[in-house]
Backbone as JSON Lines, residues from 0, in Angstrom:
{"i":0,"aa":"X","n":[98.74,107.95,101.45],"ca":[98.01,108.03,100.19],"c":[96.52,108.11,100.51]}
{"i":1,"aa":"X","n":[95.63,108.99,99.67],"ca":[93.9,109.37,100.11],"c":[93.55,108.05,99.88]}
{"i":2,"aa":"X","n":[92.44,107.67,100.31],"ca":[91.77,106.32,99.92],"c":[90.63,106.65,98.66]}
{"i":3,"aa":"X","n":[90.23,106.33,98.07],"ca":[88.81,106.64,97.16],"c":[88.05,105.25,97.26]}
{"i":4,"aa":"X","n":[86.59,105.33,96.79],"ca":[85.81,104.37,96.62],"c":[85.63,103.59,95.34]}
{"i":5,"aa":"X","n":[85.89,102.88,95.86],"ca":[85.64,101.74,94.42],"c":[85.19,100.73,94.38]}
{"i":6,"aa":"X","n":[83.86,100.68,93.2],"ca":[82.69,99.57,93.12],"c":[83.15,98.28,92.67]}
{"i":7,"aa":"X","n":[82.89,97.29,92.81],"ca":[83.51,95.83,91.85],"c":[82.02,95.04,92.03]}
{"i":8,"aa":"X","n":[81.92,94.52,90.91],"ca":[80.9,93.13,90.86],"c":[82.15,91.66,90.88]}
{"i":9,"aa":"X","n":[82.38,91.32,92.26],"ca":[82.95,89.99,92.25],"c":[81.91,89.15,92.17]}
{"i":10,"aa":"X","n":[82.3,88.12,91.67],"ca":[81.53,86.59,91.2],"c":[79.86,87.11,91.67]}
{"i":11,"aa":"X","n":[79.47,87.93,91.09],"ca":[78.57,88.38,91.29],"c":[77.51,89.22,92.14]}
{"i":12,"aa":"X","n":[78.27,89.48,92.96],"ca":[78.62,90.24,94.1],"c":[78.84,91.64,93.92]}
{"i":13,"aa":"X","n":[77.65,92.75,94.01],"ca":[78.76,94.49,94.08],"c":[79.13,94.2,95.58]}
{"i":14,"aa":"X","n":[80.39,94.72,95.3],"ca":[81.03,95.47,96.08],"c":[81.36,96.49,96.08]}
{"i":15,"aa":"X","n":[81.99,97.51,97.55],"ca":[82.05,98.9,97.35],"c":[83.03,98.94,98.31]}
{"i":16,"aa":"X","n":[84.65,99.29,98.23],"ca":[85.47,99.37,99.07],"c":[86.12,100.61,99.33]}
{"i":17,"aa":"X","n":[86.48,101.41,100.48],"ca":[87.65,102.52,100.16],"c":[88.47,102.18,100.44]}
{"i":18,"aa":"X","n":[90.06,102.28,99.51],"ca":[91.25,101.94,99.4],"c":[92.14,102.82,98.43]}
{"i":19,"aa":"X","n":[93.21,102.76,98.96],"ca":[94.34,103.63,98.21],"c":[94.31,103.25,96.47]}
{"i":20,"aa":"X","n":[93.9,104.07,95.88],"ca":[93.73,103.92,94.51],"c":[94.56,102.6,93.63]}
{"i":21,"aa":"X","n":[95.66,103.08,93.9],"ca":[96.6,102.21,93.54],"c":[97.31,100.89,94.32]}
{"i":22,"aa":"X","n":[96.13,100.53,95.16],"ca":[96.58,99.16,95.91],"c":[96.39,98.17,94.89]}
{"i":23,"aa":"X","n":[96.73,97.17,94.9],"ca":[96.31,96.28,93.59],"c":[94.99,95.2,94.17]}
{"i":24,"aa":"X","n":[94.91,94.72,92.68],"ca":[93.68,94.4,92.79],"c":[93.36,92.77,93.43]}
{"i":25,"aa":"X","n":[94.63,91.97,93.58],"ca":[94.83,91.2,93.98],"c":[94.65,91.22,95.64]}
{"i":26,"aa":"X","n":[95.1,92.16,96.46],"ca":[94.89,93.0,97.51],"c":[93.72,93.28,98.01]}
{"i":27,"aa":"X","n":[93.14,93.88,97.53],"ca":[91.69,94.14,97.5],"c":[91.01,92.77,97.95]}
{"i":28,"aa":"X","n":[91.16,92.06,96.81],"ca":[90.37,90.71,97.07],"c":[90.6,89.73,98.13]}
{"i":29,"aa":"X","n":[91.75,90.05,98.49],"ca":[92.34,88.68,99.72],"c":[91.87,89.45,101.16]}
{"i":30,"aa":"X","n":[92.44,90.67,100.98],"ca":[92.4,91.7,102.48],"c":[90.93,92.51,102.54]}
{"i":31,"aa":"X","n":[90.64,93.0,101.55],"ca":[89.29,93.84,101.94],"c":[87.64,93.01,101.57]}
{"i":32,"aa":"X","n":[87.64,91.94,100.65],"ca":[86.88,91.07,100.5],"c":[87.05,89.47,100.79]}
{"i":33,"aa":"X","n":[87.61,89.75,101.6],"ca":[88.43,88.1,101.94],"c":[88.28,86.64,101.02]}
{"i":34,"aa":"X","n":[88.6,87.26,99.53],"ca":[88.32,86.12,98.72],"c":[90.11,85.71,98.61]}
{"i":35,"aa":"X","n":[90.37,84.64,99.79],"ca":[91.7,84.4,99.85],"c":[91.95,83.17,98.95]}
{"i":36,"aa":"X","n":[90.97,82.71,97.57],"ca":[91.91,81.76,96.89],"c":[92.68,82.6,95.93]}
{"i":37,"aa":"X","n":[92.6,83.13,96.03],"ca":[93.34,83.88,94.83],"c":[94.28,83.83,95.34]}
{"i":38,"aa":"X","n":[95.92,83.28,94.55],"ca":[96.59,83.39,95.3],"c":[97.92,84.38,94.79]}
{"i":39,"aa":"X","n":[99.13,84.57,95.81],"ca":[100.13,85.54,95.19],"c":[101.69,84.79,94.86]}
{"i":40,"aa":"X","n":[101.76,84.35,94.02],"ca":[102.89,83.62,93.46],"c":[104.08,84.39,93.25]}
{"i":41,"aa":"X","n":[104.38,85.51,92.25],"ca":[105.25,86.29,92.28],"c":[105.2,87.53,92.64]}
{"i":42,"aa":"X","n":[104.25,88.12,92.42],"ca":[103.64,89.75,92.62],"c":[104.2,90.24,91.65]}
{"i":43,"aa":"X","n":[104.85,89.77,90.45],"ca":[104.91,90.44,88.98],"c":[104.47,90.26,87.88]}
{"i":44,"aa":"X","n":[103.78,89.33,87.76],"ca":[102.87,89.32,86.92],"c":[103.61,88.07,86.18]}
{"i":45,"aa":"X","n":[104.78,87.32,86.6],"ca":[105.61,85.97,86.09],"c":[104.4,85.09,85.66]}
{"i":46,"aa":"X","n":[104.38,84.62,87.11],"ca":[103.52,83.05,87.19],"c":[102.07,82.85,86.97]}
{"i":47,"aa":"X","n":[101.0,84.18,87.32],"ca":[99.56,83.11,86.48],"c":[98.96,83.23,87.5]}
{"i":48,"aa":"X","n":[99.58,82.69,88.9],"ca":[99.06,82.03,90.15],"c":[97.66,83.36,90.55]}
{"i":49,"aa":"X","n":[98.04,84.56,90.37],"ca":[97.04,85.45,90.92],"c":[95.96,85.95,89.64]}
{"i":50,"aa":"X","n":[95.85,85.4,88.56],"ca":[95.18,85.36,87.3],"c":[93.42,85.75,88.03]}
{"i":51,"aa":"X","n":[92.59,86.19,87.32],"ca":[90.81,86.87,87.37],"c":[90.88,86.88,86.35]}
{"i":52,"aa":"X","n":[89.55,86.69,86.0],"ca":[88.7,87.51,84.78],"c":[88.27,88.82,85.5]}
{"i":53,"aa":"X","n":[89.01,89.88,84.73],"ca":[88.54,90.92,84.73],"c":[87.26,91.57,83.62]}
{"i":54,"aa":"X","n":[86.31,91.64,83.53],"ca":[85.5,92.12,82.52],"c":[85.57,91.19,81.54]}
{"i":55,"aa":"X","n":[85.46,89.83,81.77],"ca":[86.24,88.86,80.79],"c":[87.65,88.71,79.9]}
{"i":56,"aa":"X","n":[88.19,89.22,80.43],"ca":[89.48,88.88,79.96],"c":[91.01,88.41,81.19]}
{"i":57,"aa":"X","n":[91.29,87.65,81.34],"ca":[92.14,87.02,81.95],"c":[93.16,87.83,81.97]}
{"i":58,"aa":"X","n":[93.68,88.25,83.52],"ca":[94.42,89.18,83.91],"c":[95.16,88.85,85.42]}
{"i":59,"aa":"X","n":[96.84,89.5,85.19],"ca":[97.52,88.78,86.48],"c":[96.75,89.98,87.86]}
{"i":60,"aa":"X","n":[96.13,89.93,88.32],"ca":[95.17,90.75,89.35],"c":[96.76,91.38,90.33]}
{"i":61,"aa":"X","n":[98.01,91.19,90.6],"ca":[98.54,91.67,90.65],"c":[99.39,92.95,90.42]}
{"i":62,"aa":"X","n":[99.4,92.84,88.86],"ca":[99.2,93.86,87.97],"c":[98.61,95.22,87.66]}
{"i":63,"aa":"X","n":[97.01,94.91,88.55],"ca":[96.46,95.87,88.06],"c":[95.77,96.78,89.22]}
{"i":64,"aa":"X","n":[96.34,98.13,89.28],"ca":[95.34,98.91,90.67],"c":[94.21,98.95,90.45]}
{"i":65,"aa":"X","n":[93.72,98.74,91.75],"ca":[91.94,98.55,92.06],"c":[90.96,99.64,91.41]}
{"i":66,"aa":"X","n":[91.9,100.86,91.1],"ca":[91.14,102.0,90.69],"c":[90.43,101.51,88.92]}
{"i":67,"aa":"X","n":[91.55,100.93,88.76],"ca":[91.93,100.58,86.81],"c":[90.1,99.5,86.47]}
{"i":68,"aa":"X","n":[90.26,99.12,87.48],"ca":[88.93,98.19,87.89],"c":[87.36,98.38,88.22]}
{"i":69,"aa":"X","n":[87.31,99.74,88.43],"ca":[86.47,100.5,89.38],"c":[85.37,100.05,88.38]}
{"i":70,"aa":"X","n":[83.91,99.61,88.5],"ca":[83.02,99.65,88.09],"c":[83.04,98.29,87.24]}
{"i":71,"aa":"X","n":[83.91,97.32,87.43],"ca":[84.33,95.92,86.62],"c":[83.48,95.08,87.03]}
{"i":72,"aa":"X","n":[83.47,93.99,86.31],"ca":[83.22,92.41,87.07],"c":[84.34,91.84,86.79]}
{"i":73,"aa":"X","n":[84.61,91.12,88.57],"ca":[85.66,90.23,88.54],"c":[85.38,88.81,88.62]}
{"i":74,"aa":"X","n":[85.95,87.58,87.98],"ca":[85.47,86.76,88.44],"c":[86.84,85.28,88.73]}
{"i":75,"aa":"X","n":[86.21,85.47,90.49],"ca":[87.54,84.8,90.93],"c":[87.68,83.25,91.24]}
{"i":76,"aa":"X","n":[88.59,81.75,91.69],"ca":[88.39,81.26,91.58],"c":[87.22,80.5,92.46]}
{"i":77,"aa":"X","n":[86.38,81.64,93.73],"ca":[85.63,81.28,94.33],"c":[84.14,81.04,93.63]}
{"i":78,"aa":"X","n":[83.96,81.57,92.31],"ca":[82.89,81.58,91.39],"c":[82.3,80.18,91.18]}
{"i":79,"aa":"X","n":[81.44,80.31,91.03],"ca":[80.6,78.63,91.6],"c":[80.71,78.79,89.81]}
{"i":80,"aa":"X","n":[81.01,79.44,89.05],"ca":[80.66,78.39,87.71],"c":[82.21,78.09,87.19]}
{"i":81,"aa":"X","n":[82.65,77.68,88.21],"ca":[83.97,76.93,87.58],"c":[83.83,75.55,87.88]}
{"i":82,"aa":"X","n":[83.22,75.04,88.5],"ca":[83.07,73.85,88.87],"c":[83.58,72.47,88.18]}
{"i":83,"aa":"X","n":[83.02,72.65,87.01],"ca":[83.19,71.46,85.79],"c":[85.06,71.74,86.03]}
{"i":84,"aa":"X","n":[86.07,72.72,85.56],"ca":[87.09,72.65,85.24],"c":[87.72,71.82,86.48]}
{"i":85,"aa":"X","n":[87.08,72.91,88.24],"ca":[87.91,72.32,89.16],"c":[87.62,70.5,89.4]}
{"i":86,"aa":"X","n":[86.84,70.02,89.19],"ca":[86.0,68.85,89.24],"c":[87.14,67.72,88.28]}
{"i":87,"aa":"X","n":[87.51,68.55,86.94],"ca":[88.27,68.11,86.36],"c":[89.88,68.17,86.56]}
{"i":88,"aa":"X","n":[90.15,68.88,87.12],"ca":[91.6,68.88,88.0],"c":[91.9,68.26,88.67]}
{"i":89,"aa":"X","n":[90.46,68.19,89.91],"ca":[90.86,66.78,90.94],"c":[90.87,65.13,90.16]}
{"i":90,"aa":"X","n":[89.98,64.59,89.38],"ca":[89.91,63.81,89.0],"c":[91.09,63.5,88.19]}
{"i":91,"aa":"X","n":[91.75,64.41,87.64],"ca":[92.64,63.93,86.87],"c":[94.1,64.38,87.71]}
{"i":92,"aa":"X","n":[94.23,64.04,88.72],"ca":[95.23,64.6,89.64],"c":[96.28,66.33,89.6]}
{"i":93,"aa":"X","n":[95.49,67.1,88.95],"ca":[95.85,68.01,88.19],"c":[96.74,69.13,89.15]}
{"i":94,"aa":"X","n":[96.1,68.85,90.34],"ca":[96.11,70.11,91.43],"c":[97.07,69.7,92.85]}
{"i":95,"aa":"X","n":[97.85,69.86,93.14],"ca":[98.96,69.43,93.43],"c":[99.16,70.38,95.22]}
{"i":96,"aa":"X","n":[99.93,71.13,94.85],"ca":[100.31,72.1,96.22],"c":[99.15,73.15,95.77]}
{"i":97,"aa":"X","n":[98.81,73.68,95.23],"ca":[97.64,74.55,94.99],"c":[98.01,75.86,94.54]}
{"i":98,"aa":"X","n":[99.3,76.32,94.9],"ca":[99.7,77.6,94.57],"c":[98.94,77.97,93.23]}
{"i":99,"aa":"X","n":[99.91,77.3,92.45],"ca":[99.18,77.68,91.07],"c":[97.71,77.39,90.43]}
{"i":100,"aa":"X","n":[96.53,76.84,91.19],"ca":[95.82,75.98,90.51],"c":[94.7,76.74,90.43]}
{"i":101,"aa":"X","n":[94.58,78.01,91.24],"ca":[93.26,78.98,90.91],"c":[93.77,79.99,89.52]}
{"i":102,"aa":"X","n":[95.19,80.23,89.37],"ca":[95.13,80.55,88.4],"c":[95.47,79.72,87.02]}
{"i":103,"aa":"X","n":[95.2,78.96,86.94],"ca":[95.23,77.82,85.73],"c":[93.65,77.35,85.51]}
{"i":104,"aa":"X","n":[93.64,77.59,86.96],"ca":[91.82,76.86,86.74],"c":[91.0,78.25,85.54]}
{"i":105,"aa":"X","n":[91.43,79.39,85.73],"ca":[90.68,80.93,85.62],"c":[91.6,80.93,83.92]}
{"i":106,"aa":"X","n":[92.94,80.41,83.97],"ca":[93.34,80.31,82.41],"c":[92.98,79.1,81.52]}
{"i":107,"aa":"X","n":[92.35,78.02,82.34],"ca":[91.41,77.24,81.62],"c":[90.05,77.82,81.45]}
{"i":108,"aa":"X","n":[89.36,78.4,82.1],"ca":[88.18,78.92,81.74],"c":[88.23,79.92,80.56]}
{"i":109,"aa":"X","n":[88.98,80.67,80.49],"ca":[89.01,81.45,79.3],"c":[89.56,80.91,78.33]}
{"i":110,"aa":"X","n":[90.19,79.83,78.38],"ca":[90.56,79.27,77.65],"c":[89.4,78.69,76.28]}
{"i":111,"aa":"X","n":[88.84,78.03,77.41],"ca":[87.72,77.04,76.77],"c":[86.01,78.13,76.5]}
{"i":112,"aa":"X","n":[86.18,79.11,76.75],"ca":[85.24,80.0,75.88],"c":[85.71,80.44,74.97]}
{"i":113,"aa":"X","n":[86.87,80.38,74.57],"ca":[87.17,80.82,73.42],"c":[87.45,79.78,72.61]}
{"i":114,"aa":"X","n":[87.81,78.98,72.89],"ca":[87.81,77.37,72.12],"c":[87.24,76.68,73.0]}
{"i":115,"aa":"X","n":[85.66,76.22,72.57],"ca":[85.66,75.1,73.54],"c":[86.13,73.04,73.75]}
{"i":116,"aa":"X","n":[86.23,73.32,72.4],"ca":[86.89,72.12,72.12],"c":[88.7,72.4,71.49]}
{"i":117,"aa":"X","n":[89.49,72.8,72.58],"ca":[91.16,73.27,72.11],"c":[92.02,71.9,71.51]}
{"i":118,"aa":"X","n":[93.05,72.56,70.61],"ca":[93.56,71.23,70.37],"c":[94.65,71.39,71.64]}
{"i":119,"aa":"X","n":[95.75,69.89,71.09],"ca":[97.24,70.27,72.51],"c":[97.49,71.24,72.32]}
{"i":120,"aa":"X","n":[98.06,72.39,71.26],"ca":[98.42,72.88,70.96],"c":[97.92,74.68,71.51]}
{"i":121,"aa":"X","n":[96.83,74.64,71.67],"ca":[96.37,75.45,71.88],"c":[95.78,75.45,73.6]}
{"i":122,"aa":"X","n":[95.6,74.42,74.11],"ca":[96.05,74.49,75.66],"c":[97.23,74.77,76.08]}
{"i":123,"aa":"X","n":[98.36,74.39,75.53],"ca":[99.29,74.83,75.44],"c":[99.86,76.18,75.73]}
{"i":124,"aa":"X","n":[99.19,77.1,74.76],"ca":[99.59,78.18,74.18],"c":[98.46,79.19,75.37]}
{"i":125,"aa":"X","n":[97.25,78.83,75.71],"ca":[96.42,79.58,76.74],"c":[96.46,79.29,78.34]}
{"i":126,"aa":"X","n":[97.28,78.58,78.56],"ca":[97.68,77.86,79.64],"c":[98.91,78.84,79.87]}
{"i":127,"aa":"X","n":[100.08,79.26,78.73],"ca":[101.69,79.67,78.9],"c":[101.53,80.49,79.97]}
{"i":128,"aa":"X","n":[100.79,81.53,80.04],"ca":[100.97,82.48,81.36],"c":[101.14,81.95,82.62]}
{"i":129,"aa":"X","n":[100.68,80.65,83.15],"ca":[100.8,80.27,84.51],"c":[102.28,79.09,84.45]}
{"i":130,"aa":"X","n":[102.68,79.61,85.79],"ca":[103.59,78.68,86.23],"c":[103.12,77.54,86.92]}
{"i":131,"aa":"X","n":[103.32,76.36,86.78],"ca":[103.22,74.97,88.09],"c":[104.41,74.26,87.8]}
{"i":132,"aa":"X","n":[104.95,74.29,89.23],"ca":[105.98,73.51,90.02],"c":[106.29,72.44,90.36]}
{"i":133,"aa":"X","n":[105.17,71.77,89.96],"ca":[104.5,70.08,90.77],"c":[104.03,69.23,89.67]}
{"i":134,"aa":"X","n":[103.44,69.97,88.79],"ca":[102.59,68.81,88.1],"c":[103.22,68.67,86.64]}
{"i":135,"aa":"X","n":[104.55,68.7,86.12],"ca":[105.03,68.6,84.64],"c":[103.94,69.49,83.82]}
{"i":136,"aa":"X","n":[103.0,69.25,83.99],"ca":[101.98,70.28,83.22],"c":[100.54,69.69,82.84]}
{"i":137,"aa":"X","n":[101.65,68.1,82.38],"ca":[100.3,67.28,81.44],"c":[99.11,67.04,82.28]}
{"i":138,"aa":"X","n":[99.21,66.75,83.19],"ca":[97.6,66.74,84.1],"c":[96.63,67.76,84.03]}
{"i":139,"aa":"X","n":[97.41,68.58,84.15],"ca":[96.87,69.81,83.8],"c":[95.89,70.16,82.04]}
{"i":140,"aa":"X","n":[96.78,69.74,81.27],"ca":[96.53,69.64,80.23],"c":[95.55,69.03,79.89]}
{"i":141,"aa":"X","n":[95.38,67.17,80.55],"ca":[94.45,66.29,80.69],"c":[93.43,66.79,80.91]}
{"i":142,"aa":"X","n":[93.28,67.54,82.27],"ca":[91.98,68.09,82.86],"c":[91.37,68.85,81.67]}
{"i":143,"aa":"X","n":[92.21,70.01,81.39],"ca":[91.22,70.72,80.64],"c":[90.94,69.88,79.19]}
{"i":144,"aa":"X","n":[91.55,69.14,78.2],"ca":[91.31,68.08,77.77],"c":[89.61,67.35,78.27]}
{"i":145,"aa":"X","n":[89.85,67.2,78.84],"ca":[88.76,66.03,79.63],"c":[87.63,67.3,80.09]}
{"i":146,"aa":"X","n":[87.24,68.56,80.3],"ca":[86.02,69.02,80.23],"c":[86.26,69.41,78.74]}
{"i":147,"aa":"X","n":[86.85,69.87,78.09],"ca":[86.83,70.0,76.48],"c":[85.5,68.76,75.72]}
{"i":148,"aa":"X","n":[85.66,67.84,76.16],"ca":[85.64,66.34,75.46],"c":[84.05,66.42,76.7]}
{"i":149,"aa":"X","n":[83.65,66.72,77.7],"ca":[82.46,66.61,78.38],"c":[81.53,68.19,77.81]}
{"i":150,"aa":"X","n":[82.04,68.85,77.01],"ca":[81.35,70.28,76.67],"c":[80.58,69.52,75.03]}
{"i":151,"aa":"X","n":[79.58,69.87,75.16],"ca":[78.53,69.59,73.84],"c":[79.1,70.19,72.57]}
């Protein structure tokens, strides 16, 4: 397959890679920009675990070829302005084996710009895309709970 070039603004970062159009974008980021938290849970788009903000909107980065992306901002869980959520995961024992926790951390962040104060109900419901294996959920829940309740 030809390779083509393709620009990305990761966590603020341009980048400029050549790669087979249709490698995915999850790919890209682990192998050609070595942003290896991102991680690969199912490679179908099931579990959450490989979740970005793409252009702001929360997306399984698995899913989507690098081309579909070309000229985007991505923002992955290496982004220094996640801090408050991950801060709140550890404290509230949230984060477990880790598989899942960059993409829960990235479906709490969008979460909480769009509500920043969510009820259960609605963590709930912006959370559903990711799978975790380890933690029943509610810690999870807690955490984002608990920067909800530290946001002005």
């Amino acid at each position: 397959m030809p390779e083509t070039t393709v620009s990305l603004i990761v966590n603020g970062t341009a980048h400029t890679v050549m790669v087979p159009p249709m490698k995915r974008l999850l790919d890209v980021l682990r192998e050609d920009l070595a942003l290896t938290g991102t991680k690969e849970g199912c490679g179908e788009g099931e579990c959450g675990a490989c979740s970005v903000m793409l252009d702001g909107q929360l997306v399984n980065s698995c899913l989507v070829p690098v081309k579909q992306a070309d000229g985007s901002q991505v923002l992955t869980i290496e982004s220094s302005g996640l801090h408050a959520i991950q801060q709140a995961f550890a404290e509230t024992g949230a984060a477990q084996c880790g598989i899942c926790t960059p993409g829960m951390v990235l479906a709490a962040s969008a979460l909480l710009c769009h509500h920043p104060h969510p009820t259960l109900e609605q963590i709930r419901e912006g959370l559903a895309g990711n799978i975790c294996r380890c933690t029943g959920y509610q810690k999870i829940f807690d955490a984002v709970e608990l920067v909800s309740h530290r946001n002005p």
